[in-house]
Each structure stands twice: as structure tokens, then as C-alpha cells.
N, C-alpha and C positions, 0 to 999 in steps of 0.2 A: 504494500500500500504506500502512496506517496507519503511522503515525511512533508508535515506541513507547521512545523515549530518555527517559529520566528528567532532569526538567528538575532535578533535586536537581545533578544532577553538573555540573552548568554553576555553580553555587555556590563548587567549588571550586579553586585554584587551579591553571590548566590544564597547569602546566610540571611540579609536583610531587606532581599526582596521578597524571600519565601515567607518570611516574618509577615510584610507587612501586607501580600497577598494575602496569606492565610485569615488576618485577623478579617478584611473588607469580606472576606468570604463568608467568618465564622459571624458575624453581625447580622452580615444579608441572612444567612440561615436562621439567626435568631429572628430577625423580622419575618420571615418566613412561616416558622413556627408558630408563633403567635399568632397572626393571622390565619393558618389552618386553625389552632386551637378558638380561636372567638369564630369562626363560620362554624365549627363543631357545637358550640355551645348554644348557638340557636338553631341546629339545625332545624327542629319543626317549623320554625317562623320561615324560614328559609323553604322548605319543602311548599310551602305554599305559597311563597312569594319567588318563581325561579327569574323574573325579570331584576331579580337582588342577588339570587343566589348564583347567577350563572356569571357576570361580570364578580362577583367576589371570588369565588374559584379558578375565574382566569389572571385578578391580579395577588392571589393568594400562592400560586402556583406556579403557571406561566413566567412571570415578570420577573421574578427572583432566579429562577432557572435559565432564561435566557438572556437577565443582565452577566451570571457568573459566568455562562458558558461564553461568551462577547466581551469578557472583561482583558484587559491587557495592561499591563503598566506605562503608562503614558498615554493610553487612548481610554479612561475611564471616562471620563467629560461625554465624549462621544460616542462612546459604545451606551453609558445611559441616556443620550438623547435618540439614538434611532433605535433603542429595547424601548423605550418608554414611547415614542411615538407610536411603532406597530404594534405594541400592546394596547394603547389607547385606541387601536382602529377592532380590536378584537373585543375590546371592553363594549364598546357600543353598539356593536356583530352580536354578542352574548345578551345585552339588553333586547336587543328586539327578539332572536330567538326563545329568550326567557319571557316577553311578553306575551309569545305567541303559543307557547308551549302549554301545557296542561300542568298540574299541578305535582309534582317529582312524585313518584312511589318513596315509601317507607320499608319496604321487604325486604331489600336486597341484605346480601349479608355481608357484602364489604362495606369498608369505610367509607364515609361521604365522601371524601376526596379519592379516593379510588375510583367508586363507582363514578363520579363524575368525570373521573378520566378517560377510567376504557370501559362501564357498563353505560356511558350517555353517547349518542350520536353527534351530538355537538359539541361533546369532548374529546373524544377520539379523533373525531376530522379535524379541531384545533390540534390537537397535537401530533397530527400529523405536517398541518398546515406550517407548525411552530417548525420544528425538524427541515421541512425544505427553506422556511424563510430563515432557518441563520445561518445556513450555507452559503448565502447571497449575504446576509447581514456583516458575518465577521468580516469577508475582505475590505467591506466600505471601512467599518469602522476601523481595522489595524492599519488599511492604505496598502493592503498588499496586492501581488497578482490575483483577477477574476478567473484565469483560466480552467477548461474541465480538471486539471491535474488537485489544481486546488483544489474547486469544489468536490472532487470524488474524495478525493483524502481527508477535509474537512466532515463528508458524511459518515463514512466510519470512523474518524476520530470522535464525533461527538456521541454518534448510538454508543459504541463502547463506552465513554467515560461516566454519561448518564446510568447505563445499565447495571455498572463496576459501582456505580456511587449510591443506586439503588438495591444492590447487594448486601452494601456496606451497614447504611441504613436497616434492612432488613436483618444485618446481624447484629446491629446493637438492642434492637426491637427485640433479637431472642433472647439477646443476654437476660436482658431486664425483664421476661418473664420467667427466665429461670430463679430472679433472684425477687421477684415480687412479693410471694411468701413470707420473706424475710425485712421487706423493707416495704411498707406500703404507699411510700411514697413515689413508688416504680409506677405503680396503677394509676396514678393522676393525670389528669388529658393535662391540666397546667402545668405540670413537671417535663411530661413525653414529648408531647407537638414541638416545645423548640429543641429538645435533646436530639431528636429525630431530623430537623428542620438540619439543626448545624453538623450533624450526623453526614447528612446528605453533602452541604457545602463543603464539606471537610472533603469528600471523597472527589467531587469536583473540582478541588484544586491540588489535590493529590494525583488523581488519574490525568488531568488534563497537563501536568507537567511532564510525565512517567512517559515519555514518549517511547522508549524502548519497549515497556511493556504492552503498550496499545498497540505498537507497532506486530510484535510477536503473536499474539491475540485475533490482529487481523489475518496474517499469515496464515496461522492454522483454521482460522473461520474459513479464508480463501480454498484453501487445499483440501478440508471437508468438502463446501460446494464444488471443487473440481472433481470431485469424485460421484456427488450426486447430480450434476448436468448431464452426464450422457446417461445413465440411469432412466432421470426423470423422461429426456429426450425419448429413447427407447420405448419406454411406456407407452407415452403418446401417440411416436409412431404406430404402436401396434392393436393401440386401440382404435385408432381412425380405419386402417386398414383393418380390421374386423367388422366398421360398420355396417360396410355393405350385406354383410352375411349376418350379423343380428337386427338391427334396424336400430330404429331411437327408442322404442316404447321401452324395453326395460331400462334406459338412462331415464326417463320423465316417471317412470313408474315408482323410482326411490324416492320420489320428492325432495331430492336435492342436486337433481342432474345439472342446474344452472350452475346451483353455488361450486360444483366438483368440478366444473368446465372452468370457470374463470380463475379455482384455485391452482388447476393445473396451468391455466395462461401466467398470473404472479407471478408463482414460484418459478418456475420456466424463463421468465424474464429477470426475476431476479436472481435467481444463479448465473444467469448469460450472464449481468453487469459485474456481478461478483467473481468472480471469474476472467473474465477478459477486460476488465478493468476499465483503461483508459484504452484500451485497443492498439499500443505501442507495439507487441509482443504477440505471438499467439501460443497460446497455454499447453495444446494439444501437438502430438501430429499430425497431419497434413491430412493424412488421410481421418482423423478420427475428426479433423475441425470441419472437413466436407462433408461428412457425415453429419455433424451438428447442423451444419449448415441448412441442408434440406430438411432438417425435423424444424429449424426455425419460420422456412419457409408454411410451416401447419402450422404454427401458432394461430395466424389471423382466420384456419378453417373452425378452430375449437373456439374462437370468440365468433364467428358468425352462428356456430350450435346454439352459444349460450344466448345471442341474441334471439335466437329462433326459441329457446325454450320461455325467456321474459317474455316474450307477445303473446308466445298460449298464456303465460300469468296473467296478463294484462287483457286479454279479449277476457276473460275468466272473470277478476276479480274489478278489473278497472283499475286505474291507478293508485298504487298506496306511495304513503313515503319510504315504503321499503323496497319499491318496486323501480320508485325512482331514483335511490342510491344504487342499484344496481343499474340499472340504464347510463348514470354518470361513469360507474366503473368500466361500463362493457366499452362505452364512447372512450377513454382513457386509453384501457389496456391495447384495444383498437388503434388508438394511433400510436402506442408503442411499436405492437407487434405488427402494423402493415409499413411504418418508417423502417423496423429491421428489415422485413423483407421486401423490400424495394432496395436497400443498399445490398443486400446480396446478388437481385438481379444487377444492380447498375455497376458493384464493385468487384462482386466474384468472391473471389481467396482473401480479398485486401479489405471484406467489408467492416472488421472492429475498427478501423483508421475511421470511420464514418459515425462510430458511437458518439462521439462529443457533440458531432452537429445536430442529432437525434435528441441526445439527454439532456443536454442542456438548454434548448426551450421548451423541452415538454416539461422540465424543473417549473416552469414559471406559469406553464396552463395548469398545472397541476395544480399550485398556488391559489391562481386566482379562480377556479372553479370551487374549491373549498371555502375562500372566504364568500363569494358567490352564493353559496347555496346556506349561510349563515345569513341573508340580506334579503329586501324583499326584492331582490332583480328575479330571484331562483331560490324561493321557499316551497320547501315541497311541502307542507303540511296546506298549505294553500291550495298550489294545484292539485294535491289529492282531496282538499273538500270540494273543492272546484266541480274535478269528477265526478266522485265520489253521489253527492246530490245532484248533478244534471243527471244519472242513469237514474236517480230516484224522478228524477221530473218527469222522464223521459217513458215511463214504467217499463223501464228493463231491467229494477231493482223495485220489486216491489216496498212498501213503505213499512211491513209487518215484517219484511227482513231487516231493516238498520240493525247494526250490529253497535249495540250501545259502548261497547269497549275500543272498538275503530273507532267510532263519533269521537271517545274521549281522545284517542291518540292524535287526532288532528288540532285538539289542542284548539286555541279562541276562532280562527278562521272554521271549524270544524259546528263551534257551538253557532258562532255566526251564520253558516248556513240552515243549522237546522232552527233557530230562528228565527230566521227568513220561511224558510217551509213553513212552519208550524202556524206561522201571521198569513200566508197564504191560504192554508188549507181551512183555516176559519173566518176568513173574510170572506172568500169565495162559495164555491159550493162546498160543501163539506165532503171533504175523498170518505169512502167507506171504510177506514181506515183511522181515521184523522186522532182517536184519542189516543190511537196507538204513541203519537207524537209528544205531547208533555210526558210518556211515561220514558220513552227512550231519552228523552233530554235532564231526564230527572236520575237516571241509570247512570248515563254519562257523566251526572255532576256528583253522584252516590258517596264517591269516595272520600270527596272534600265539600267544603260548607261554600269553598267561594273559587271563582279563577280569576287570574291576572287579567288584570284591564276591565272587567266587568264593573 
């Protein structure tokens, strides 16, 4: 993996820079913490207010992770003016999502700020969002070269030192249940949130200077996926080549034949990148890279499958927001995997030389379709009420079908619709149906006393 340390900091002196890194680290952590521990402490207030709670988890969490990760000695000034700026465009991405959203569930069994990470849709696509935009972020702020060399070295340096530093964190978290028993002030969310908080910073500026270790780390991560690319390749190939001779129905028949097309598209593109890298070099032999080659040239037949299996969902159910996160995916992965193959027809044997010009502006559609569909350009809770109720207007969904836990998932554009229905169908003639209506709307709102913006 490219080595992307800045030889600046080898300038400085090594005893009193790590000092003074650490403490700016170990502070941001403690601010950190606190702020996870006061959103923990309202959580219920929070669960019902997510047009509050969703901007406080992005600068609870967010802000602090991606000013460390952007920090450098000498560009702090300006690494917290453009963290602070793009979090500021996320904070008010997160507001309107939370106004629009329905009221959080209380069931899950992780932590609030977990589940708001990777079990919320608008937390996870933030942090995915986050992840492409500081690969573009650190070079503005350090002044260094934008080239792919950087940015690819810059993505695995930073997934590694995040993941090492969430390790870290995780094992001081077990320390301190082992020793809970014994000290009870192990157990206290005001004790833990900033132990944990500076827990984390600590490891982020420990792993983020360890460049030999990241380095080594990425290596053997590398050498793994070169082992699992022609594998996965394989696969592939000899499932398309069987199609003809079983057909699709037993892939639709598992009811998950989309999601297993587009997992085999992913991972298939992400071992390529991981793997051929920056495309300098080629990995393989000659003969095994042409081999890869035409299994890359299927990639774009297994994303038109999964496109053909969304439309049966969609002629079926109509549009959901779930239907339309995967539609943005299949368009993505799409123009991944038909950019690759096209540089293989246009380049032949020479086609990773063409990766930089492929990955790095789909880096930035990538981007701005996430923040996108955070906004009301491309709110899917919208266009699936949208939907959703025109098939009801339409009677190709009868009205004694609404499904009062969809109504709720669409969240205030959802209740806004059946609102609207419900004011039509008693002003007008009365559908044969019509009471059915305050009862689904009453279903919908069951779980909570109120919704955001009502």
C-alpha cells in the first residue's frame, strides 16, 4: 500500500510532538465522550425527537473522529475549519432526515450510538459518506499531492486506524467489565462515555502515526484478497454459465437472489481494487490476470440480474425506501463495473493503468449521491409515500391492505399522505372502506404519543 506519512513531521521533534499530539487528541476524546454520555442520558427524549437526535449523533461522533483523523501539526487551524464546515452541511442533512423520519425504535439491543451508526440508514450512508469525504479532505487540509496514489493509501490508512482504534476501545470496555464487580464505578455511563471516548483518540493517534504497522496490516489484508479474487471470480463465472441450464426461479425463489447478486458485484469489485491497487503493477500472471479479466467483463451481467430481480420487487410491492436504496446501489455498482469493462475492451492486458481514471470520480458521485438522498433533492421516504398512496388512489392497492407499519416507516411524508387520503375519502363520497382509515393512521402512530413536525 502506498506510504502516505508526511515527511514534514519527521522535522519535528519526536518526544514533544507526540506529547503534544496526544494531549489535543486525548481532550477531543474527552469532549467526545461527554457528548455520547449527555445524548445517552436523554435518550427517550431523543427517540422521539430524531430531528434533535440525529444532528447530535453526527456532531457527537462524526466531528470529533474526523477532526483527529485530519489533524496534523501545523494545519490544525485548517483541518478544523473544513471538518467543521462538512460536518455542518451533515448536521442540517441529519435535521431534515430526523424531521422526516418517524419516531426511533427503543428495541434494539445495541447502544444508541451504535445502532445509530450501522443499525440507522442515515447513519450508515453518513458514514460511509464520512470515509470517502476525508480522503479528499486530508490533502486540502495538509497541502499535499490529490493524486489516486494518495487517495488509495489515504483509504486504507484511515479504515485500518479507525478499526485498530475501535479494537482498542473495545478492549478497554472489557477490561472494565471484568473489573466492574469490584469497582462500581466501572458501571457508570459518566465514568465510561469519556474513558471510552479518549480510549478511542488515544488509538487514533497511536495507529495513525505507526505507519509501519498499518502498513504491514494492509499487506497481509492485500495478499488475503489476492487469494480470494480469482476464487470469488470463479464462482461467478460458473454460476452465470449454469444459468442457462437452471433458469432464475430458484435464485428469486430464496428471496434474497437480488441482495446475493449485488453482494457478489461488491465484493468482486472490491477485491479487484484491493488487489490491483493503483494499477502500476499486475498482481497475477499473465495468464491468470486474463482470466480475471473476462470474469470482470460479467460483472455488469450479474448487476443487470439484480436489476431485473428489483423490478419484479417493484411491479410487486411499488416502491419502498428499501427498494430504493437498492436501485441507488445497482445504478453505483453499474457504473463501476461497466467503467471496468469498457477499459478492458478499450485497454486489453494494460486495463488497471485505467483504474485511477474510473475510481476517482466515481469517489465523488458516490459522495454526492449519499449526501443527496439525506436532502429533499432524493428523499426516499417521500417518493415511497408518493407511491406508495397513488397505487392506493389508483385501486391497485386496495385501502383495507395499508400496511400500518410501512405507513409508519415512511415517516411524516408517509402520515402526510394518509392524511390527505383520509380528508378525501370523507369529504367526498365515502370509499367502502373509509373507517378503515383513522384506524391504520392510529396503528401507524401506536407506538408513540407524537411525530416530529406534527
Amino acid at each position: 500500500m502506498p506510504n502516505v506519512t508526511d515527511a514534514s513531521q519527521k522535522q519535528h521533534g519526536r518526544l514533544p510532538a507526540l506529547v503534544s499530539d496526544r494531549a489535543i487528541h486525548l481532550f477531543v476524546g474527552l469532549l467526545m465522550g461527554l457528548a455520547v454520555y449527555g445524548l445517552m442520558e436523554n435518550a427517550e427524549w431523543l427517540r422521539e425527537n430524531a430531528h434533535v437526535a440525529y444532528p447530535g449523533w453526527v456532531l457527537a461522533l462524526f466531528w470529533p473522529t474526523l477532526l483527529l483523523l485530519g489533524y496534523r501539526r501545523g494545519h490544525g487551524l485548517r483541518g478544523l475549519g473544513w471538518v467543521s464546515g462538512f460536518c455542518a452541511l451533515l448536521v442540517l442533512l441529519a435535521f431534515y432526515t430526523g424531521w422526516q423520519a418517524p419516531p426511533l425504535d427503543d428495541d434494539s439491543f445495541l447502544p444508541d450510538w451504535l445502532a445509530f451508526a450501522l443499525g440507522d440508514t442515515f447513519g450508515w450512508s453518513m458514514v460511509i459518506a464520512c470515509f470517502v469525504a476525508l480522503i479528499h479532505l486530508q490533502p486540502a487540509i495538509w497541502g499535499s499531492d490529490r493524486d489516486y496514489a494518495t487517495v488509495f493509501g489515504l483509504s486504507w490508512r484511515n479504515f485500518l486506524t479507525v478499526f485498530l482504534s475501535g479494537l482498542l476501545a473495545l478492549g478497554v470496555w472489557l477490561v472494565t467489565v471484568l473489573w466492574g464487580n469490584l469497582f462500581t464505578l466501572f458501571e457508570k455511563d459518566w465514568f465510561m462515555c469519556p474513558i471510552l471516548g479518549m480510549s478511542f483518540a488515544l488509538g487514533l493517534n497511536s495507529f495513525a502515526t505507526a505507519s509501519s504497522i498499518i502498513d504491514r496490516v494492509s499487506i497481509l489484508l492485500s495478499r488475503f484478497f489476492w487469494l480470494l479474487l480469482p476464487i470469488l471470480a470463479l464462482a461467478t463465472t460458473c454460476f452465470l454459465l449454469a444459468l442457462p441450464f437452471t433458469g432464475l426461479q430458484p435464485l428469486w425463489d430464496s428471496n434474497f437472489g437480488t441482495g446475493l447478486l449485488m453482494a457478489a458485484s461488491v465484493w468482486g469489485l472490491f477485491f479487484l481494487n484491493a488487489v490491483y491497487q493503483t494499477g502500476e503493477r499486475l498482481p497475477y500472471a499473465r495468464t491468470v490476470h486474463r482470466a480475471l479479466s473476462v470474469a470482470i467483463l460479467l460483472f455488469p451481467v450479474l448487476v443487470g440480474l439484480a436489476a431485473y430481480g428489483l423490478a419484479l420487487h417493484i411491479a410487486q410491492d411499488g416502491w419502498t425506501p428499501a427498494h430504493c436504496w437498492t436501485l441507488l446501489n445497482v445504478v453505483l455498482i453499474a457504473l463501476f463495473s461497466l467503467g471496468y469493462a469498457a477499459a478492458i475492451a478499450w485497454r486489453r492486458d494494460d486495463w488497471p493503468s485505467v483504474l485511477p481514471r474510473i475510481n476517482h470520480p466515481m469517489s465523488w458521485v458516490v459522495l454526492a449521491s449519499l449526501l443527496l438522498t439525506a436532502s429533499p433533492l432524493l428523499d426516499f421516504r417521500t417518493l415511497s409515500a408518493w407511491s406508495h398512496f397513488a397505487r392506493v388512489e389508483s385501486g391497485e392497492l386496495p385501502v383495507e391492505d395499508l400496511d400500518p407499519d410501512h405507513v409508519r416507516e415512511l415517516g411524516r411524508p408517509g402520515r402526510i399522505k394518509l392524511d390527505a387520503l383520509r380528508r378525501k375519502a370523507t369529504r367526498r363520497r365515502p370509499l367502502p372502506c373509509a373507517p378503515d382509515l383513522p384506524r391504520a393512521r392510529k396503528s401507524a402512530d401506536g407506538r408513540r404519543d407524537s411525530w416530529p413536525g406534527s
